[in-house]
C-alpha positions in Angstrom: -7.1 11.1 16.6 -8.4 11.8 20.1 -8.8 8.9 22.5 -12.2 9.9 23.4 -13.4 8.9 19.5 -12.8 5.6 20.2 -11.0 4.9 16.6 -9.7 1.9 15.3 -7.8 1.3 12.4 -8.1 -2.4 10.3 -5.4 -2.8 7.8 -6.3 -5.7 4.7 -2.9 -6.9 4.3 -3.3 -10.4 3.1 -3.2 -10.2 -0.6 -1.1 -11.8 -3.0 -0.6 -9.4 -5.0 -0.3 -11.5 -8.5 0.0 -8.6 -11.2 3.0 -7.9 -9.3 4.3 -11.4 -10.3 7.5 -12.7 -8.8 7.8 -9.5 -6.4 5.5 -11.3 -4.5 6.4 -15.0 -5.5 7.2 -15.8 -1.4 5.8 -12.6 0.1 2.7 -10.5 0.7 2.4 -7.5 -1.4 2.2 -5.1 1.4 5.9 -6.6 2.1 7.5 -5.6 -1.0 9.7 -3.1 -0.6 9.7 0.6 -1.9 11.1 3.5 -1.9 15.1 1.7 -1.0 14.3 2.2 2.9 10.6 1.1 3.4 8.0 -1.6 2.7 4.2 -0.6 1.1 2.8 -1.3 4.2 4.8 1.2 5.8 2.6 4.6 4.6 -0.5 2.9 5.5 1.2 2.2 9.0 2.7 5.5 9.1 0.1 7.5 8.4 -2.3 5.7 11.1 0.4 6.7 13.7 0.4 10.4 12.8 -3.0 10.6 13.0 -2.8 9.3 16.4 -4.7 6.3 15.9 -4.0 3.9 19.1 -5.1 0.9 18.0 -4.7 -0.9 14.7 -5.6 -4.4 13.6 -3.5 -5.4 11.0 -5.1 -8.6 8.9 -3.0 -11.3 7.3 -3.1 -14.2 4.8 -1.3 -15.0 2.2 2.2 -15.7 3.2 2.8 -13.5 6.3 6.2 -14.8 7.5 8.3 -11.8 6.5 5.7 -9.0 6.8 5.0 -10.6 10.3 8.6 -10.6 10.8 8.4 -6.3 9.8 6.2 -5.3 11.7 6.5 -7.7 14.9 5.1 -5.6 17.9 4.3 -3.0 16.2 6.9 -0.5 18.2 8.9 1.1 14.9 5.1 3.0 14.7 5.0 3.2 18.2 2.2 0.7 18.9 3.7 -1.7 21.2 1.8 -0.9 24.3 0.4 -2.4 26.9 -3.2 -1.7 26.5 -4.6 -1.7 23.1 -1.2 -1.0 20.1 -1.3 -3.3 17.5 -2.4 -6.7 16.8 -1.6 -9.6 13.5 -5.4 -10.8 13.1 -4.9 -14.0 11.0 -7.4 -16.2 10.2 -8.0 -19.0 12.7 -10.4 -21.8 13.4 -13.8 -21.7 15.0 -16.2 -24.5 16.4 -17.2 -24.3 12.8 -13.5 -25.7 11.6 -11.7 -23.3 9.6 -11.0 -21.2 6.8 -9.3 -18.4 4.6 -11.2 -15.1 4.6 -13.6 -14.7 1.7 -13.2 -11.4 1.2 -12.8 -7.8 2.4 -15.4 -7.5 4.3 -15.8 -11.1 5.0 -11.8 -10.2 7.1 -13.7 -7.7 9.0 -16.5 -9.8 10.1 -14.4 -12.7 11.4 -12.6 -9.6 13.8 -16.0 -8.2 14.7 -15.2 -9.4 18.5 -11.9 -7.5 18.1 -13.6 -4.4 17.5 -16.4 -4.7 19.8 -13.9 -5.7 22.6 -12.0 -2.3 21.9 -15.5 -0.5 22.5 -14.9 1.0 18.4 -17.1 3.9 18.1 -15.2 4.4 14.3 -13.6 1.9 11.6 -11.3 3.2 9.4 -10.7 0.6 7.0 -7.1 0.4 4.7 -5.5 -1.4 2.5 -2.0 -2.0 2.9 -0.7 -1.7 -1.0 -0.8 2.1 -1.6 1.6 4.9 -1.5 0.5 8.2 0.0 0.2 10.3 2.7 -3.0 11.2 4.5 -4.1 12.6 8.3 -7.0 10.2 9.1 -8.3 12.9 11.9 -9.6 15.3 8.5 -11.4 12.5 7.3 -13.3 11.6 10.6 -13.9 15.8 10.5 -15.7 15.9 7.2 -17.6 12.3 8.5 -18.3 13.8 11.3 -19.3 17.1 10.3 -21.8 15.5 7.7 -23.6 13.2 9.8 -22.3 10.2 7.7 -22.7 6.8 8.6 -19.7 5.8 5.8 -17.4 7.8 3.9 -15.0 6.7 1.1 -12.0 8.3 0.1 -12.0 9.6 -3.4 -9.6 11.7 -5.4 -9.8 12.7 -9.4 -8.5 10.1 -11.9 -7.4 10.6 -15.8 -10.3 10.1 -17.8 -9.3 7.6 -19.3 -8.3 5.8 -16.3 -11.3 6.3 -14.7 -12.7 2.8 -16.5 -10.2 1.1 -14.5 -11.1 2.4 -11.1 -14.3 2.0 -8.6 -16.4 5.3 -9.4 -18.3 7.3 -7.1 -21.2 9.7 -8.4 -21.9 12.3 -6.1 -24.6 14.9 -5.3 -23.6 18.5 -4.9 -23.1 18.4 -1.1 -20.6 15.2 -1.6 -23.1 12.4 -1.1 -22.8 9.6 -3.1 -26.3 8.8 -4.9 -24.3 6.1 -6.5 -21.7 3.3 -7.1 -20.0 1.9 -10.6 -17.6 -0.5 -10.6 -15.0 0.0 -13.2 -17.7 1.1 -15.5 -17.1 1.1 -19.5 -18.6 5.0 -19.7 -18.0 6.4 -16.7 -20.8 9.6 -15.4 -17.5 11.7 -13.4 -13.6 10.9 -12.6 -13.9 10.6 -8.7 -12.6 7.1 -8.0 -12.5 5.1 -5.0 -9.0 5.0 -3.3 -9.9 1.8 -0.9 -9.9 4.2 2.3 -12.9 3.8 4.2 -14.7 4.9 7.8 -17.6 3.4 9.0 -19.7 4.1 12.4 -18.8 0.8 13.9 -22.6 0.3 15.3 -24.0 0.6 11.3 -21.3 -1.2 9.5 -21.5 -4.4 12.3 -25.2 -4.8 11.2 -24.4 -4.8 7.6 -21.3 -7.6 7.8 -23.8 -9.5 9.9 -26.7 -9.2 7.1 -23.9 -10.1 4.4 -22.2 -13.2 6.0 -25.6 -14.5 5.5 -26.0 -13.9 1.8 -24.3 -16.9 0.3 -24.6 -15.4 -2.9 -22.7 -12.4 -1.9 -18.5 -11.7 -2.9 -18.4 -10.3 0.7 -16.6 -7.3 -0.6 -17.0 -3.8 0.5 -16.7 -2.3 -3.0 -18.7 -5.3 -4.6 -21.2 -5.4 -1.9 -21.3 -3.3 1.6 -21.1 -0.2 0.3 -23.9 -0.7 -2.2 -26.1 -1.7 0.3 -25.4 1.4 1.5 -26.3 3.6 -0.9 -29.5 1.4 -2.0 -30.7 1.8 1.9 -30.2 5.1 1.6 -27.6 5.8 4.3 -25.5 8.8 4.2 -22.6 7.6 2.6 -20.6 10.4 1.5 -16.8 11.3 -0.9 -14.1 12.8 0.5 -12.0 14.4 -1.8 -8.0 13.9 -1.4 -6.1 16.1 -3.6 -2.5 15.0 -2.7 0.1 11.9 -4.4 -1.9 8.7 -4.1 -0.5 5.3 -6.2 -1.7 1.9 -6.3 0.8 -0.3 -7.2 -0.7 -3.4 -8.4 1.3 -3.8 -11.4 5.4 -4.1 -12.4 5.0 -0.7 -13.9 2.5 1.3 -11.6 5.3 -0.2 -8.6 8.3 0.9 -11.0 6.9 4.2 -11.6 5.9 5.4 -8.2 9.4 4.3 -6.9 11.2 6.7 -9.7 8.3 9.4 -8.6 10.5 9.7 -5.4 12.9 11.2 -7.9 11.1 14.1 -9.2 12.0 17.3 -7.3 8.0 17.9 -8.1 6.9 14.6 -6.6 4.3 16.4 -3.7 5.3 13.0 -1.0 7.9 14.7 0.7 9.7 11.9 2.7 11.7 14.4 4.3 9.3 16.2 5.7 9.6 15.6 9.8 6.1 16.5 10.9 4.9 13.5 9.1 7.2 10.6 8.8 7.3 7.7 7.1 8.3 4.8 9.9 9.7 1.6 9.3 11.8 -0.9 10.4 15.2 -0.3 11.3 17.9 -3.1 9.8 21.0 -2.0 11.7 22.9 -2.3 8.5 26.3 -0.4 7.8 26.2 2.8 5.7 26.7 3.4 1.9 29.3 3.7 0.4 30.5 4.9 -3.5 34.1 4.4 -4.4 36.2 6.8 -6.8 34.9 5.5 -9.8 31.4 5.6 -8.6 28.9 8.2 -9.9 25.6 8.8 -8.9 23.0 11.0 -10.2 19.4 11.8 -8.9 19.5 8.3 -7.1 17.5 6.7 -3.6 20.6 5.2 -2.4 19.9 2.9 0.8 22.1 1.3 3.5 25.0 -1.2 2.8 25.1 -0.4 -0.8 28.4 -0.3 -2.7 28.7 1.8 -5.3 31.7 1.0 -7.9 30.0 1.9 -11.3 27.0 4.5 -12.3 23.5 5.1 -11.0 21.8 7.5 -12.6 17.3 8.5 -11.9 17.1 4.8 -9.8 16.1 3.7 -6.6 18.3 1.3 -4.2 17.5 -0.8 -1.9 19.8 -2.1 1.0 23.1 -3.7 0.1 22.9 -3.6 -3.4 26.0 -3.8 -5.4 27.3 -1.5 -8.7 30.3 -3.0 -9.5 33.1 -1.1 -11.4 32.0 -0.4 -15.1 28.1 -1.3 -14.4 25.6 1.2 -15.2 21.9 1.3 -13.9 19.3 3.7 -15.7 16.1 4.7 -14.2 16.0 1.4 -12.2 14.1 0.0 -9.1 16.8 -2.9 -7.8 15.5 -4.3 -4.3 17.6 -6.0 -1.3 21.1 -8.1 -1.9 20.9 -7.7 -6.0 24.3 -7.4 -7.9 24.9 -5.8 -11.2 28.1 -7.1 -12.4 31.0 -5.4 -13.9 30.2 -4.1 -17.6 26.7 -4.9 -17.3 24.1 -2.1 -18.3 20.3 -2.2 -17.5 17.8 0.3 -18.5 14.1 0.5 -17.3 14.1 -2.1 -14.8 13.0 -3.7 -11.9 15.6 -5.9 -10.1 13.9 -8.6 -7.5 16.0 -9.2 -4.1 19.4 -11.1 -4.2 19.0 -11.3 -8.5 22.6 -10.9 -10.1 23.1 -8.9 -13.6 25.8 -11.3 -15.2 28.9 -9.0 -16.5 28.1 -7.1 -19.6 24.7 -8.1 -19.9 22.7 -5.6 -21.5 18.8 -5.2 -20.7 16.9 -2.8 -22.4 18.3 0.7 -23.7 18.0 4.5 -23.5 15.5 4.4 -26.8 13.2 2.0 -24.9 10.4 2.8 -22.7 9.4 -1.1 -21.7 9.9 -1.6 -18.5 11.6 -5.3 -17.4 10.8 -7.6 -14.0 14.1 -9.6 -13.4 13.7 -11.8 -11.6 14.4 -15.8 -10.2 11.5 -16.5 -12.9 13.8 -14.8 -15.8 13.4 -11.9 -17.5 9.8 -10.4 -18.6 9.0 -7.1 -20.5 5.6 -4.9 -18.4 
């Protein structure tokens, strides 16, 4: 992004992320990690510092400890500067007391002095729970280039997924004429992906007008951008056609992890004109011992490797022992499967320990498990 636009990013990262269940029993969503090296929050991050986006205001809630403690001043994405960089905008107190924020767009609001101290000429709005890959300087283009006072970020669903999904009907040029929220018969497939830019001057007026509305959600799905469209703004879809996931569930999480695994997976992590950035944990490397095998694995620091992984994902200082076996697996930070165990179809939760030949789920199965501190539960 060039300076001269005046950009600034605002990342929602306070949510609890409940369908994700004991994953995020003790951290925020965006914290989990993914992929063996990273966190979610990271490609949201990431992708805000290849676009060149100097500053970003990253808004926290529910238990921010350890996704404070990631991103801290912001210099793994190269925003610890002295002017402008990154900033943790947590709810705080006012001459009015206190509170949580209500709501998407009720989190923008209480940062609107944020903004207008920054001089924002553009919002891009994020969440910080997907996995993808995106240059933020295309979609200010196409705003830009059709005179658009918002633009949402849309890409084609599954039909039948589209039910499940904020749905955008749209003219022939790309305006949207419409808004459905996860309707039962849905008119097109073009949902929302929660990606958002707003001229700053417009969208201030609107979070003003809503604060007021006490019967309003404060939501920019629910409510800003509906006002939009009913005031007849030019609010208009811009279509992404590359790998986008929201992981909101056990499975959705497990499944875009083991996407990393399929040589036709289109989010190259190795591609070096576009990094993914996180933080590094100074950890020793891996290592796989003479009766270890691996096959088609994400293997991550400080793992040790005495057994068989096969199609799974590893987080940092994991340990196979001798005669385990792991199957298509997702096993996160400081777990242990013990010797003679075998687990199929899983996701492990940090620091969990497979007893020895314990046996979770099989080859023939397709349900995928959460183990976890909580026990074991089928997804």
């Amino acid at each position: 992004m060039k300076a001269r636009n005046r950009v600034v990013t605002m990342l929602l990262a306070g949510g609890q992320g409940s369908r994700l269940k004991a994953l995020t029993k003790n951290v925020a969503k965006p914290a989990v990690p993914f992929g063996g090296k990273y966190r979610i929050i990271d490609f949201a991050l990431s992708n805000s510092t290849n676009s060149d986006i100097r500053d970003i205001g990253i808004l926290t809630q529910y238990k921010p400890f350890e996704l404070n403690t990631h991103i801290g001043n912001g210099a793994s994405w190269d925003y610890d500067r002295n002017s402008g960089g990154l900033r943790i905008l947590s709810p705080f107190y006012t001459e009015k007391g206190g509170r949580w924020y209500e709501g998407t767009a009720n989190s923008i609001f209480e940062n609107m002095d944020y903004l207008d101290n920054l001089k924002a000429q553009y919002v891009v709005i994020l969440s910080g729970d997907h996995i993808y890959k995106m240059d933020y300087n295309l979609l200010l283009d196409f705003h830009k280039e059709k005179g658009a006072k918002a633009t949402i970020a849309v890409m084609e669903v599954p039909w039948e997924e589209a039910s499940r999904f904020g749905i955008m009907n749209t003219n022939e040029e790309d305006r949207i004429v419409e808004f459905q929220e996860k309707p039962e018969e849905p008119k097109n497939n073009l949902a929302s992906m929660g990606i958002y830019i707003f001229d700053w001057d417009i969208l201030r007026q609107y979070l003003i007008k809503d604060a007021e509305d006490e019967n309003s959600a404060h939501d920019f799905g629910a409510n800003i951008i509906p006002a939009f469209i009913q005031d007849d703004l030019p609010v208009y879809a811009y279509k992404f056609d590359g790998y986008w996931k929201d992981v909101g569930t056990v499975r959705s999480y497990w499944q875009a992890n083991l996407d990393l695994l399929d040589p036709k997976n289109t989010l190259n992590l190795y591609d070096t004109k576009w990094r993914i950035y996180t933080k590094s944990r100074n950890l020793p490397p891996h290592y796989v011992s003479e009766s270890g095998k691996v096959r088609n694995s994400l293997v991550n620091e400080a793992c040790r490797i005495f057994g068989k992984v096969e199609n799974s994902v590893l987080s940092s200082s994991v340990i196979i022992e001798e005669g385990a076996e792991v199957y298509n697996c997702v096993i996160l930070p400081g777990a242990e499967v013990k010797k003679g165990a075998k687990v199929y179809n899983a996701v492990i939760d940090t620091n969990i320990t497979i007893d020895a030949d314990e046996i979770i789920g099989s080859k023939e199965d397709d349900t995928v498990y959460l183990i976890s501190q909580d026990g074991i539960s089928e997804e």
